[in-house]
Structures are given as C-alpha cells and as structure tokens.
Gaussian input, Z-matrix of N, CA and C with variables (Angstrom, degrees):
# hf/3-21g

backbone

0 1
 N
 C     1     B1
 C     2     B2     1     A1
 N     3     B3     2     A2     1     D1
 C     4     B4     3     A3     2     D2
 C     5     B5     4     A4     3     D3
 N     6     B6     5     A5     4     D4
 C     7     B7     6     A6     5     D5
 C     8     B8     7     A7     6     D6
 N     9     B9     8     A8     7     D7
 C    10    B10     9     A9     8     D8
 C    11    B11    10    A10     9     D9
 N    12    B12    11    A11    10    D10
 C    13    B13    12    A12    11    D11
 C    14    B14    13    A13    12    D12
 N    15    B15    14    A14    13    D13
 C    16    B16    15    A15    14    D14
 C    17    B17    16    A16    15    D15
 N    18    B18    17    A17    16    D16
 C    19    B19    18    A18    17    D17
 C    20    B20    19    A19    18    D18
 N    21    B21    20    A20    19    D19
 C    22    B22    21    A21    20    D20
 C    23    B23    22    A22    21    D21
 N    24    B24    23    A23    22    D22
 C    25    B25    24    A24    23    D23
 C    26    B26    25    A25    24    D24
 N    27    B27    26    A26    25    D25
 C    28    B28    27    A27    26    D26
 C    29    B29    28    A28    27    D27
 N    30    B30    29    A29    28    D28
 C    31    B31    30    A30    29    D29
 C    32    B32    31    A31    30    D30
 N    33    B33    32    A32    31    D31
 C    34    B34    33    A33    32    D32
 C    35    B35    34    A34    33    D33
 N    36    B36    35    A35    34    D34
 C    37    B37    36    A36    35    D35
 C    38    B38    37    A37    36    D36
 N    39    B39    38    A38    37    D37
 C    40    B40    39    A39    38    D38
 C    41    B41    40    A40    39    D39
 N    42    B42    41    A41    40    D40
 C    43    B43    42    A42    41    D41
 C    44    B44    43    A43    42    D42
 N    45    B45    44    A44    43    D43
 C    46    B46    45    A45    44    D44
 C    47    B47    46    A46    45    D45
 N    48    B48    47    A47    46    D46
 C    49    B49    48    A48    47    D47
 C    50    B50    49    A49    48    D48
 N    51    B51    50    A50    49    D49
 C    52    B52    51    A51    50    D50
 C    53    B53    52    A52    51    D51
 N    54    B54    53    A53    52    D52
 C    55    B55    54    A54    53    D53
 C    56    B56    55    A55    54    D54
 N    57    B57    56    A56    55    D55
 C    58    B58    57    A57    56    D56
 C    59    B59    58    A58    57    D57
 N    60    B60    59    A59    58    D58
 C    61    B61    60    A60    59    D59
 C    62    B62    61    A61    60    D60
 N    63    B63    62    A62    61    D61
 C    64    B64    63    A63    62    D62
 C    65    B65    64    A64    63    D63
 N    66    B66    65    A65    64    D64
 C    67    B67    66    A66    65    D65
 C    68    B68    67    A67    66    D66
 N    69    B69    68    A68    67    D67
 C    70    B70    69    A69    68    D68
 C    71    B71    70    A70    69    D69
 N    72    B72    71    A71    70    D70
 C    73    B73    72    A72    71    D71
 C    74    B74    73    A73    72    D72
 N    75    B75    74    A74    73    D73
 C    76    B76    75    A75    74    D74
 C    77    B77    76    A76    75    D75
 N    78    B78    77    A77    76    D76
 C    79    B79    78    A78    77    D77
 C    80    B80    79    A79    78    D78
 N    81    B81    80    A80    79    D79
 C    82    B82    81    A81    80    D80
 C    83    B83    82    A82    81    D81
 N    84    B84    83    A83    82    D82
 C    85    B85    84    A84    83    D83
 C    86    B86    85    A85    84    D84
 N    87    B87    86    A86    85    D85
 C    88    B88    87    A87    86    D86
 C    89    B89    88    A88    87    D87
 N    90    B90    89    A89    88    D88
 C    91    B91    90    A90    89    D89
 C    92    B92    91    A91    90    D90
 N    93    B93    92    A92    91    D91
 C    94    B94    93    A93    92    D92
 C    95    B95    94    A94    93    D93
 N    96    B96    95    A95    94    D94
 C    97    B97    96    A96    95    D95
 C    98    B98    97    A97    96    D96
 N    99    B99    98    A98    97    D97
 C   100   B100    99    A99    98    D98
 C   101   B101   100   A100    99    D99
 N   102   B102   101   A101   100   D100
 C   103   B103   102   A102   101   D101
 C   104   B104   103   A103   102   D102
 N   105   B105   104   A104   103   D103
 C   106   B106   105   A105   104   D104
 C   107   B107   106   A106   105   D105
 N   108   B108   107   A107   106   D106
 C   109   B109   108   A108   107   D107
 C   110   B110   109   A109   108   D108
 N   111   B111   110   A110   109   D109
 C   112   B112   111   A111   110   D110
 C   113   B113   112   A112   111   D111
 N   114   B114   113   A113   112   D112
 C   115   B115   114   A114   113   D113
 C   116   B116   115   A115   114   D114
 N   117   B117   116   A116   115   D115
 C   118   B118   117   A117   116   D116
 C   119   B119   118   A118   117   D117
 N   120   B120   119   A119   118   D118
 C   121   B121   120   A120   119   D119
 C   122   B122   121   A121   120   D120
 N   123   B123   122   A122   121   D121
 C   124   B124   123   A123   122   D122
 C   125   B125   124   A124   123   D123
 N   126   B126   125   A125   124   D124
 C   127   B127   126   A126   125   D125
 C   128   B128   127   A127   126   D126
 N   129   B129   128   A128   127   D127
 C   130   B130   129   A129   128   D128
 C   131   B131   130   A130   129   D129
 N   132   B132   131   A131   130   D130
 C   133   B133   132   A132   131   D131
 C   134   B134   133   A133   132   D132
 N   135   B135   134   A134   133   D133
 C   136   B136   135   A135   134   D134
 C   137   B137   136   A136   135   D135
 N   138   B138   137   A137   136   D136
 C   139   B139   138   A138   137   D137
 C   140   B140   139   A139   138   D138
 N   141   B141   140   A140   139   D139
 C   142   B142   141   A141   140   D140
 C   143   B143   142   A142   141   D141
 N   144   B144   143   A143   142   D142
 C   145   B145   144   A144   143   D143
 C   146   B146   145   A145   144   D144
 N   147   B147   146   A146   145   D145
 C   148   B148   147   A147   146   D146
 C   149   B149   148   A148   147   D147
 N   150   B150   149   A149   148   D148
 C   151   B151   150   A150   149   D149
 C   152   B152   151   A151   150   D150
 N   153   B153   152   A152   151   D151
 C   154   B154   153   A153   152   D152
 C   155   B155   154   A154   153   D153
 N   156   B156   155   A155   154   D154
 C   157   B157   156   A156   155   D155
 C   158   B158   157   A157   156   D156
 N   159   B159   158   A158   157   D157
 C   160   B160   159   A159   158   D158
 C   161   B161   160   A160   159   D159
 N   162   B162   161   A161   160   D160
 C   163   B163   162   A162   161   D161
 C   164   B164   163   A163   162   D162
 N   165   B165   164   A164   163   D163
 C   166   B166   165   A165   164   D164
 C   167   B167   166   A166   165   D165
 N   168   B168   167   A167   166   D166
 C   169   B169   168   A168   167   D167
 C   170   B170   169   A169   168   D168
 N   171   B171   170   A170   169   D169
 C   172   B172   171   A171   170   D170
 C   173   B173   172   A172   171   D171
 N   174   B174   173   A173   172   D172
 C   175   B175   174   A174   173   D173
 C   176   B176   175   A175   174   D174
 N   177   B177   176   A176   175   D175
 C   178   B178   177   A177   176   D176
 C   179   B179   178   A178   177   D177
 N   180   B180   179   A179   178   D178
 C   181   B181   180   A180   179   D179
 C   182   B182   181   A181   180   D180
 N   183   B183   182   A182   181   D181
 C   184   B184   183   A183   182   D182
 C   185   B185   184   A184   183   D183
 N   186   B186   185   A185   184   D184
 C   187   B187   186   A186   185   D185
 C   188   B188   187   A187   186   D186
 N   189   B189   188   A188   187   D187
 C   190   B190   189   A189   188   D188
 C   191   B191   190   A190   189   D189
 N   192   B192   191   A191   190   D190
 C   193   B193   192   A192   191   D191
 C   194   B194   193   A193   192   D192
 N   195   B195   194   A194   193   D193
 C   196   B196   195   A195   194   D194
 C   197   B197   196   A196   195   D195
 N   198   B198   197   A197   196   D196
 C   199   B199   198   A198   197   D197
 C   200   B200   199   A199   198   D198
 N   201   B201   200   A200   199   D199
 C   202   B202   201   A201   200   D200
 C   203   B203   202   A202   201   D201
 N   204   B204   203   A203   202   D202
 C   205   B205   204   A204   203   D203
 C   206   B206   205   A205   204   D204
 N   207   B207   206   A206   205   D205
 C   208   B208   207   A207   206   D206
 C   209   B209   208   A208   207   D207
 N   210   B210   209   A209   208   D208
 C   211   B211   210   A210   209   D209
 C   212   B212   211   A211   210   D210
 N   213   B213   212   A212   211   D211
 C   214   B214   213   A213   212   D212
 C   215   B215   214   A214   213   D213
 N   216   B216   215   A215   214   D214
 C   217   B217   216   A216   215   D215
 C   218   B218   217   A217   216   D216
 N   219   B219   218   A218   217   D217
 C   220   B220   219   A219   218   D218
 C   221   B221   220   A220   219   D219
 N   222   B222   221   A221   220   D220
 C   223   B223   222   A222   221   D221
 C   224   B224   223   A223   222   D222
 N   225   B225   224   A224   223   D223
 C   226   B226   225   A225   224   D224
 C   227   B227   226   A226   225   D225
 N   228   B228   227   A227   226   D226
 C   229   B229   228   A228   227   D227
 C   230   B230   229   A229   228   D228
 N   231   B231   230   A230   229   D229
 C   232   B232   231   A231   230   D230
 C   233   B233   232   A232   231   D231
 N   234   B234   233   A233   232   D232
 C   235   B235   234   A234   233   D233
 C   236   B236   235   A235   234   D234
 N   237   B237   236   A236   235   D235
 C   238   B238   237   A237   236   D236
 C   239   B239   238   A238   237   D237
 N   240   B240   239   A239   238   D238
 C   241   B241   240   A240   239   D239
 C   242   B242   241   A241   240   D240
 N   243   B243   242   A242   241   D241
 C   244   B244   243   A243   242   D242
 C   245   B245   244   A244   243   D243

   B1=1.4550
   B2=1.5346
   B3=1.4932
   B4=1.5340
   B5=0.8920
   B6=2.0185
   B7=1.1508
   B8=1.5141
   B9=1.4713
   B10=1.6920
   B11=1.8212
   B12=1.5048
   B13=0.8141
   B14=1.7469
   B15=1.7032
   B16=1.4307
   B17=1.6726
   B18=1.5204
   B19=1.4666
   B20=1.9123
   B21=1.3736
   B22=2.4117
   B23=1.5369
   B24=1.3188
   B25=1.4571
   B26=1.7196
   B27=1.6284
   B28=1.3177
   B29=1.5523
   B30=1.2535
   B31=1.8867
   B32=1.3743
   B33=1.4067
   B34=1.7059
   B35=1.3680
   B36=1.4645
   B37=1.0020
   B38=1.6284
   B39=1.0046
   B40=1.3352
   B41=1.5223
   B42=1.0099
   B43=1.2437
   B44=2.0752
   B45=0.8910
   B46=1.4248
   B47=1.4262
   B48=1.3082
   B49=1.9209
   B50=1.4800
   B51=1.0249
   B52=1.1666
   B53=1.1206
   B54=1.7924
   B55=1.0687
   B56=1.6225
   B57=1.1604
   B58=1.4597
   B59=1.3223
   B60=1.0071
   B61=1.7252
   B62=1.6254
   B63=1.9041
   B64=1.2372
   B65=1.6194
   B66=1.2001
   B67=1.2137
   B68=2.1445
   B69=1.5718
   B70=1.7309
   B71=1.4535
   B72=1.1110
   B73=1.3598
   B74=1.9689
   B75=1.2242
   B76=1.3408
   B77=1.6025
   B78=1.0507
   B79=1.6658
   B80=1.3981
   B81=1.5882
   B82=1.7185
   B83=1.5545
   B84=1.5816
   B85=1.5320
   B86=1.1660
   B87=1.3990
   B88=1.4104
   B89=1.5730
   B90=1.2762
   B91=1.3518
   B92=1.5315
   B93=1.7152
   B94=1.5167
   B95=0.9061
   B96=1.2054
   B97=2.0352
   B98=1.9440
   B99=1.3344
   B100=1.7678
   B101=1.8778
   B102=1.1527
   B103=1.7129
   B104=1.9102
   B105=1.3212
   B106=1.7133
   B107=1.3211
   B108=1.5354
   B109=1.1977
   B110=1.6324
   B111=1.3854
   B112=1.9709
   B113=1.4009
   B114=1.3190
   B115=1.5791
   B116=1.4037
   B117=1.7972
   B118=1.3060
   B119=1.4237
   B120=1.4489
   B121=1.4349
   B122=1.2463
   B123=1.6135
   B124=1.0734
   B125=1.4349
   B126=1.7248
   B127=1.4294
   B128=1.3361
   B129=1.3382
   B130=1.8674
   B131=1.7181
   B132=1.3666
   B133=1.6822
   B134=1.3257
   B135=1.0602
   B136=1.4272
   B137=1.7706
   B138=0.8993
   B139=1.4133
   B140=1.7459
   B141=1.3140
   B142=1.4825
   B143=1.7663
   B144=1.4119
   B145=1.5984
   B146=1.5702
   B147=1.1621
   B148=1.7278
   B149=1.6013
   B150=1.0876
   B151=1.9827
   B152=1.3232
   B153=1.3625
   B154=1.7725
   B155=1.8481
   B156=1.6997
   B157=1.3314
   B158=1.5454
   B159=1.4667
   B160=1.3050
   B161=1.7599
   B162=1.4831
   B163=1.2755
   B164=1.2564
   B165=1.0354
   B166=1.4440
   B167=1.6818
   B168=1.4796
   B169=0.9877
   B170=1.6771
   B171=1.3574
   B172=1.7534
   B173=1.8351
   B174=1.2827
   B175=1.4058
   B176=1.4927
   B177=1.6927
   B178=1.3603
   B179=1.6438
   B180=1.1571
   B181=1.3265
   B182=1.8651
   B183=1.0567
   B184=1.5573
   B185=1.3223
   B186=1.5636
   B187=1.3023
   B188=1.4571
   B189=0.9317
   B190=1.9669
   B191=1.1954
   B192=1.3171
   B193=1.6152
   B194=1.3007
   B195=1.5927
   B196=0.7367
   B197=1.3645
   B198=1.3265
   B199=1.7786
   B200=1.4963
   B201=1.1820
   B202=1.6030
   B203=1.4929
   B204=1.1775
   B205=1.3096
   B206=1.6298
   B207=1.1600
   B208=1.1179
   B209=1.5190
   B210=1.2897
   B211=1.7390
   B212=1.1999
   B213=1.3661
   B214=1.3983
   B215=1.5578
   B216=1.2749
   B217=1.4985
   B218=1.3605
   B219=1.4360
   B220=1.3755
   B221=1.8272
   B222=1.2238
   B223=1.8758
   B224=1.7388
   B225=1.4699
   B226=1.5625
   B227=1.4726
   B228=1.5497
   B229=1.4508
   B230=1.2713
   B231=1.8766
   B232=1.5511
   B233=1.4899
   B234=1.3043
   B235=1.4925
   B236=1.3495
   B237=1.0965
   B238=1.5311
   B239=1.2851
   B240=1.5664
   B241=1.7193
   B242=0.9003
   B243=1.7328
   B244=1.6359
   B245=1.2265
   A1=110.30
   A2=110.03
   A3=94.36
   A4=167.76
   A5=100.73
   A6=112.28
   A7=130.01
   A8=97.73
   A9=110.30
   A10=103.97
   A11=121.60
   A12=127.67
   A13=100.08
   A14=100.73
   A15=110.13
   A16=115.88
   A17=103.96
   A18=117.03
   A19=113.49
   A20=92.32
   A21=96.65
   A22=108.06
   A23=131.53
   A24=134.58
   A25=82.46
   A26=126.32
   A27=90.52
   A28=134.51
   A29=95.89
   A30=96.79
   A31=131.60
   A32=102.72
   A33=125.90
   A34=133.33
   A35=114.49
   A36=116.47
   A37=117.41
   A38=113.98
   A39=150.23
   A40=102.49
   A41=129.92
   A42=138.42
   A43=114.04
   A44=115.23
   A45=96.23
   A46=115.79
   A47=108.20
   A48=88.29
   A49=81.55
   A50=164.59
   A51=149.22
   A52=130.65
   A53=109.04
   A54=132.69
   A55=111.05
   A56=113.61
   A57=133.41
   A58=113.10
   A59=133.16
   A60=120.11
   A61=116.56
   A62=115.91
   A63=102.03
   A64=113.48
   A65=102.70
   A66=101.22
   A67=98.07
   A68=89.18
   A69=100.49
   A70=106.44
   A71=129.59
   A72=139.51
   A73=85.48
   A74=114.87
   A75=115.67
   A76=122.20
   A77=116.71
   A78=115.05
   A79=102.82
   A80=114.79
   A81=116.78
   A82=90.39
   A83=115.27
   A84=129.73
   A85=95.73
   A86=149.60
   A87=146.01
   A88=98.87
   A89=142.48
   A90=148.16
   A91=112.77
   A92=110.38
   A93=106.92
   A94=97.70
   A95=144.16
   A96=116.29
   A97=114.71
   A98=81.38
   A99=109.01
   A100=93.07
   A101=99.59
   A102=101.95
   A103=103.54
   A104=108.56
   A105=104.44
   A106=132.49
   A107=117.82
   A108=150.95
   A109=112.41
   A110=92.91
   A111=83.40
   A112=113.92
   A113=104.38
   A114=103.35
   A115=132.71
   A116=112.17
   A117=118.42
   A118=125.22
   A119=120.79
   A120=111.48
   A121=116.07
   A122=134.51
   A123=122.64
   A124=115.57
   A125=110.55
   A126=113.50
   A127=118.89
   A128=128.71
   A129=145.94
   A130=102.52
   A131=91.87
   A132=85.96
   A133=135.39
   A134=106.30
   A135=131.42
   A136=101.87
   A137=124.66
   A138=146.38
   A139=121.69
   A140=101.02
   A141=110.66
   A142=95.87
   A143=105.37
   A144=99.29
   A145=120.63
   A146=110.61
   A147=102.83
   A148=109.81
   A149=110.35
   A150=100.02
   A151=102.13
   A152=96.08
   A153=103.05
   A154=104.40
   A155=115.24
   A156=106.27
   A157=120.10
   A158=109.90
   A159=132.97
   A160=103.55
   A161=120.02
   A162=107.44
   A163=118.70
   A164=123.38
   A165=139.75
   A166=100.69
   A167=134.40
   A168=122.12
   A169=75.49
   A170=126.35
   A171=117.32
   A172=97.96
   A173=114.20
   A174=110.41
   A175=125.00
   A176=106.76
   A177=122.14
   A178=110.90
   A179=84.09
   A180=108.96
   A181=116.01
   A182=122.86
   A183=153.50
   A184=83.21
   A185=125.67
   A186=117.37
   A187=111.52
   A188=118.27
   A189=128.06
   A190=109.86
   A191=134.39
   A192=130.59
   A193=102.61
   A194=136.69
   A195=150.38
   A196=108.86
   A197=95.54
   A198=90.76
   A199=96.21
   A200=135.52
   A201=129.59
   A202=107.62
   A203=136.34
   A204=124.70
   A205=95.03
   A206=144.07
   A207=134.67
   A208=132.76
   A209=94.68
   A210=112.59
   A211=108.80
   A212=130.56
   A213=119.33
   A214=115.62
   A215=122.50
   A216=136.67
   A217=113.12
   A218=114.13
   A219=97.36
   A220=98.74
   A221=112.94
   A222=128.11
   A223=128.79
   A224=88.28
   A225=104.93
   A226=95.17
   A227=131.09
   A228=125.26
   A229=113.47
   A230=122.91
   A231=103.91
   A232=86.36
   A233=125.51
   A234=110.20
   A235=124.80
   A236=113.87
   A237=125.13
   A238=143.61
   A239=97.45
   A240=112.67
   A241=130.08
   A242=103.35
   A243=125.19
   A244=108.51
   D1=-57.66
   D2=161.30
   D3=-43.89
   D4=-30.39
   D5=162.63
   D6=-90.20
   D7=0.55
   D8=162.59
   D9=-62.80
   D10=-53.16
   D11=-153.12
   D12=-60.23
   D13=-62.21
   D14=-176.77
   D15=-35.69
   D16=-53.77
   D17=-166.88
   D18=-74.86
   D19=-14.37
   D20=154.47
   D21=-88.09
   D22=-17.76
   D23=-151.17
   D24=-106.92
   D25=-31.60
   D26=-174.13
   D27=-82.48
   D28=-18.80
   D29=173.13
   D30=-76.14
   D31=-17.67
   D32=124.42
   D33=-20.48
   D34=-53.85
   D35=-178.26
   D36=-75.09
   D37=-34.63
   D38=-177.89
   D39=-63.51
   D40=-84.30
   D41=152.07
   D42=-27.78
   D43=-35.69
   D44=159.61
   D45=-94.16
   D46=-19.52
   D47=-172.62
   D48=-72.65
   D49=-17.02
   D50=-157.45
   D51=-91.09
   D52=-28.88
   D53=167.35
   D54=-72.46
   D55=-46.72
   D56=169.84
   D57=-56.34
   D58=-53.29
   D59=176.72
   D60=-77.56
   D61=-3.96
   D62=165.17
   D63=-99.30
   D64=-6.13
   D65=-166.90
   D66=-79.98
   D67=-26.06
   D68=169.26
   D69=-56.98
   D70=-49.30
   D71=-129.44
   D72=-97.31
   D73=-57.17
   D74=168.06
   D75=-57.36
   D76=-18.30
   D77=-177.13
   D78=-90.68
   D79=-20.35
   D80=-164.98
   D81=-81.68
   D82=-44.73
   D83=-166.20
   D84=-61.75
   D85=-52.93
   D86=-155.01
   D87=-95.51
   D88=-32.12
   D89=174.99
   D90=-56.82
   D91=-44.68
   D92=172.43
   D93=-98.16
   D94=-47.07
   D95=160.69
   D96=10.21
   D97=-77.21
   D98=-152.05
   D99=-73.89
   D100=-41.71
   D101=-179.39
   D102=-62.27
   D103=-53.48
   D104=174.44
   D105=-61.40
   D106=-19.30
   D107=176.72
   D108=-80.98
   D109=-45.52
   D110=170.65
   D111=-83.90
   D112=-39.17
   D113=175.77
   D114=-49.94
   D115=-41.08
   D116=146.41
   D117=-40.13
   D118=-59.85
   D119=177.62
   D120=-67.94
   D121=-21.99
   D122=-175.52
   D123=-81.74
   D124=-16.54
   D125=170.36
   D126=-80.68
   D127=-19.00
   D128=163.01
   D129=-56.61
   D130=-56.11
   D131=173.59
   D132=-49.63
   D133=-56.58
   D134=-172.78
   D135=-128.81
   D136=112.22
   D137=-176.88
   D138=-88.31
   D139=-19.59
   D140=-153.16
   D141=-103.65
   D142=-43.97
   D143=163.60
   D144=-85.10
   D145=39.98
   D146=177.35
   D147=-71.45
   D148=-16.13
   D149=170.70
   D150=-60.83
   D151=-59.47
   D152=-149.97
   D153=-64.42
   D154=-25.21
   D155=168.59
   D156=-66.25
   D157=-49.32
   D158=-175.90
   D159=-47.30
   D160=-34.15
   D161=176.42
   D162=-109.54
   D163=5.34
   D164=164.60
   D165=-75.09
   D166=-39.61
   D167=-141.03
   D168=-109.11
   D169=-25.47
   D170=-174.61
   D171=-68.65
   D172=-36.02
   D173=-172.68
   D174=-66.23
   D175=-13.78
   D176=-171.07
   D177=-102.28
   D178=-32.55
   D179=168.73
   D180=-52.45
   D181=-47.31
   D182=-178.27
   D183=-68.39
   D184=-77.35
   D185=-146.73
   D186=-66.18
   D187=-36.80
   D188=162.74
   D189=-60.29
   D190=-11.41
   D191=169.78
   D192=-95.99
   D193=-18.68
   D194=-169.56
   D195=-77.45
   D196=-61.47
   D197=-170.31
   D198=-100.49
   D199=16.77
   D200=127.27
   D201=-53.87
   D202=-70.84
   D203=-145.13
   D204=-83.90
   D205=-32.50
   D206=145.44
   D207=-11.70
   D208=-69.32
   D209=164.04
   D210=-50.27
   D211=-54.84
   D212=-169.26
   D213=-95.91
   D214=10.90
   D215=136.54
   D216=-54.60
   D217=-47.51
   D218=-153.51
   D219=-108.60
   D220=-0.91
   D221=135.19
   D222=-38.20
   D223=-49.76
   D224=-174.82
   D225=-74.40
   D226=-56.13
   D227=-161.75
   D228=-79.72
   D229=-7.53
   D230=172.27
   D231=-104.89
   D232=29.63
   D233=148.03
   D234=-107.09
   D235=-30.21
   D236=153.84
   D237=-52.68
   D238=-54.76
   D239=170.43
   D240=-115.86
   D241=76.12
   D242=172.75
   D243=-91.75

C-alpha cells in the first residue's frame, strides 16, 4: 500500500520542484527589475551620489540572487532526495 502511495506522490514531486524553481526564477527576474528601475530614477534625481546608489543597488541585487539560487537548491534536493 505504501508503495502504491509513494510511486503516485512521485511525479508530484517533480512537478512541484518545477513549479518552484520557476516560480524562483520569476520572483528573482521581477525583484531586479524593480531594484534597477529605482536605482535609475534615483540616479536622474540626484546625479552626484550615483556611486553610492550604484553600489547599494549591486549589493541588493546579490542578495535577491542569493536567495534565488537558494530556492532553487533546495528545488533540486526535494527533487532528488525522495
């Protein structure tokens, strides 16, 4: 009986990590969107601090790639290690 159960639950599994690492992959895409997008206007505004935006916005930038690739680490291993 169990292994009936396991063997419907696995293409399942499959099917969500899958859903799950695009749905990663789209939240990272729209996150630096909006992060490159303010940074531009905030450098139009004010012109004179464009370093200090420009690296403010690379550091934020990282951390949203960050916990993108995170997410889709931990996508890959509940697809793997069932």
């Amino acid at each position: 009986m169990l292994s009936m159960i396991l063997a419907a639950v696995e293409p399942l599994a499959a099917l969500g990590a899958a859903i799950g690492a695009g749905i990663t992959a789209i939240g990272a895409g729209i996150g630096i969107g909006k992060i490159g997008s303010s940074a531009m206007e905030a450098i139009a505004r004010q012109p004179e601090v464009s370093g200090n935006i420009r690296t403010s916005m690379i550091i934020v930038a990282c951390l949203v790639e960050g916990v993108a690739l995170f997410s889709i680490i931990v996508t890959a291993l509940a697809l793997f290690l069932q």
